[in-house]
C-alpha positions as CSV (number, residue, x, y, z in Angstrom):
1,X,-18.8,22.3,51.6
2,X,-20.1,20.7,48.6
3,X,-17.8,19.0,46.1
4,X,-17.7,20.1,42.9
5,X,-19.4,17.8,39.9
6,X,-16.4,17.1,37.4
7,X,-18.0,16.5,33.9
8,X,-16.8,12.9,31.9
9,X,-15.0,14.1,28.6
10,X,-17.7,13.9,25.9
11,X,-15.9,12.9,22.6
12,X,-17.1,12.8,18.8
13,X,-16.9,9.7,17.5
14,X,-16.8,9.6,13.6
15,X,-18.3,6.0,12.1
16,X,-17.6,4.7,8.7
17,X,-18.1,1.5,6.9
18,X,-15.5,0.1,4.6
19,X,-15.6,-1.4,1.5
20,X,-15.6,-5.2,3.6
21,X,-18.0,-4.0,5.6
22,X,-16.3,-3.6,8.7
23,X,-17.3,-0.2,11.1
24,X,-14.4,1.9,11.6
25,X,-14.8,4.6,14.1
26,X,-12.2,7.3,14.6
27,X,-12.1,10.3,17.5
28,X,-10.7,12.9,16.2
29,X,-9.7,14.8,19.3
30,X,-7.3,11.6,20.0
31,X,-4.1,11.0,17.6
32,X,-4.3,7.5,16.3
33,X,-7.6,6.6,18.2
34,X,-9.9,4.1,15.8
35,X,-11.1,0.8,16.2
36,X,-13.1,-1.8,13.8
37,X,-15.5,-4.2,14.2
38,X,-18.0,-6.2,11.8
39,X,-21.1,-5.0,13.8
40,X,-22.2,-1.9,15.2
41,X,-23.0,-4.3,18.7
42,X,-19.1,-5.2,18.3
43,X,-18.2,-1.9,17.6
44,X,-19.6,0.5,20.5
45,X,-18.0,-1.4,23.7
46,X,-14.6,-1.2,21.8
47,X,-14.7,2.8,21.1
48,X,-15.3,3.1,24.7
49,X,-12.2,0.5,25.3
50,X,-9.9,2.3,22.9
51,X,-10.2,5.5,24.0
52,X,-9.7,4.7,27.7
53,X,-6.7,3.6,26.4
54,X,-5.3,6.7,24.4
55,X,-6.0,8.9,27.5
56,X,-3.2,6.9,29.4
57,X,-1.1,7.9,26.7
58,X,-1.9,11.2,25.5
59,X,-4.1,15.0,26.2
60,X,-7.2,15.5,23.7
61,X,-7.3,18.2,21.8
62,X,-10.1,20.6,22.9
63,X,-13.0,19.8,20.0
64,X,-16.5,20.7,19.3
65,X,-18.3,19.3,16.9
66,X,-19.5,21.7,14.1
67,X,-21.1,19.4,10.9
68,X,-20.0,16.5,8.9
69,X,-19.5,17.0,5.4
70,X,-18.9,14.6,2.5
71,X,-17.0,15.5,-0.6
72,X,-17.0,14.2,-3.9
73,X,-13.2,14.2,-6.3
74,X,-14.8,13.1,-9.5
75,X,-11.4,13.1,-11.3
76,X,-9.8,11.1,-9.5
């Protein structure tokens, strides 16, 4: 009998840059899950890090990524 093939979670990883020029990334499927780095080569080895770590801790919420929209307050 053949095992069954479990897929690895595949999670949306949102990246920004701040206004020091850091890379934030956030997952939104995991409460609290965001790391920084100053590069992007810093940056991708610590997402995979940080999320290993808030699946000891918690359950993702079931996501699928749609589109990514900015918007714009220009009163504020």
């Amino acid at each position: 009998m053949k095992k069954a093939q479990i897929k690895p979670p595949v999670f949306t990883v949102l990246i920004e840059q701040d206004e020091d020029g850091y890379y934030v990334a956030t997952v939104p499927a995991l409460k609290s899950c965001y790391t920084q780095a100053k590069t992007l080569e810093e940056l991708y080895p610590r997402i995979r890090e940080v999320v290993e770590l808030c699946l000891e801790v918690e359950v993702p919420v079931i996501m699928k990524f749609v589109a990514l929209q900015q918007l714009e307050l220009a009163n504020l």
